[in-house]
C-alpha positions in Angstrom: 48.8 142.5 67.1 45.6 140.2 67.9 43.6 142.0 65.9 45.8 141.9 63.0 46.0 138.3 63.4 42.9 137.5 63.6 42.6 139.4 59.9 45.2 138.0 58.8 44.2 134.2 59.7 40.6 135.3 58.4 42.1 136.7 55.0 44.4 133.2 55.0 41.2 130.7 55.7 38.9 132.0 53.5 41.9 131.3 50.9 41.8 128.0 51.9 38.3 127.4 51.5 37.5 129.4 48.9 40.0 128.8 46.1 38.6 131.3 43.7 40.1 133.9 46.2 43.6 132.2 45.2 44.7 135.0 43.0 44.7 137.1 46.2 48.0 135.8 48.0 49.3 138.3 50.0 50.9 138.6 53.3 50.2 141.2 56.1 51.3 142.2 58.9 51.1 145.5 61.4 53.3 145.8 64.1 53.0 147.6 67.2 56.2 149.7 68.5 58.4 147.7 70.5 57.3 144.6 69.0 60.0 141.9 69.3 58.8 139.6 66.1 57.7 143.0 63.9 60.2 145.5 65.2 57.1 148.4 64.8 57.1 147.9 60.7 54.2 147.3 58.8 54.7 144.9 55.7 52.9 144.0 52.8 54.3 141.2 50.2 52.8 139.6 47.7 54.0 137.2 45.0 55.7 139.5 43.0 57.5 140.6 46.0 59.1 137.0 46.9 58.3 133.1 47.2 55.3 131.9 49.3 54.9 128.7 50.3 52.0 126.6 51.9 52.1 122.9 53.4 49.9 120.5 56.2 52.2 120.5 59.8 52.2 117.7 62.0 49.5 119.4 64.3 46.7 118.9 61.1 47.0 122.6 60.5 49.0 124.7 58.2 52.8 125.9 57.6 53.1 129.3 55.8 56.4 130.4 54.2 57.7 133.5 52.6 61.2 134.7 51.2 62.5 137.0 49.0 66.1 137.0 50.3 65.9 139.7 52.2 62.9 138.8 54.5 62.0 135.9 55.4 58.8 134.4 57.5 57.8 131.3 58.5 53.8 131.2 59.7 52.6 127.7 62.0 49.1 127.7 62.4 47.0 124.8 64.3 43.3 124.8 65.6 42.8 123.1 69.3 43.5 119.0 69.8 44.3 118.3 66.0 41.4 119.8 64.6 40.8 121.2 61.1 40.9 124.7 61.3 38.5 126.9 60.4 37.1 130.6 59.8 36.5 132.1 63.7 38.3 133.2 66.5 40.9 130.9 68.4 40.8 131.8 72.4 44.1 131.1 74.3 45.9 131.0 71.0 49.2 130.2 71.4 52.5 130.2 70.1 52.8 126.7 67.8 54.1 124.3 68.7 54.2 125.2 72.3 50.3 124.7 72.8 48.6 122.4 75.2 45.3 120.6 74.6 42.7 122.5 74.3 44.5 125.8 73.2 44.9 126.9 69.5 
């Protein structure tokens, strides 16, 4: 699961900064077995699949939405004490908006 979101939040920031990548909006996610959020699926949308939205939380980060009335996932993402977030790897990430200072 890390490793998937740590491709997935790679694949998502390099949208943000690089808007020529913006005809590339997809949404990925692998789930191990026993998984409580993914159930063990794999799934794979993309616009044509359903509607994706994208807007600034509270935390300065980002808010990722997708539905297609079926599905439907809601993505919180915030770096460490406010800060903008960026293209590495978050330590001690943890579930928004439960974070402390210091933790992603």
């Amino acid at each position: 699961m890390r490793r998937s979101f740590q491709l997935f939040l790679f694949l998502f920031a390099a949208f943000i900064a690089f808007p020529v990548f913006a005809q590339n909006t997809v949404l990925v996610m692998d789930s191990d077995p026993g998984d409580y959020i993914g159930g063990g699926a794999n799934y794979y949308y993309t616009p044509a699949d359903g509607a994706f939205g994208a807007s600034e939380n509270y935390d300065n980060g980002v808010s990722i939405s997708f539905s297609n009335g079926s599905h439907n996932w809601n993505l919180d993402f915030a770096a460490p004490d406010m800060a903008l977030l960026k293209v590495k790897e978050y330590d001690l990430a943890t579930r928004f908006p439960f974070q402390e200072q210091g933790e992603a």
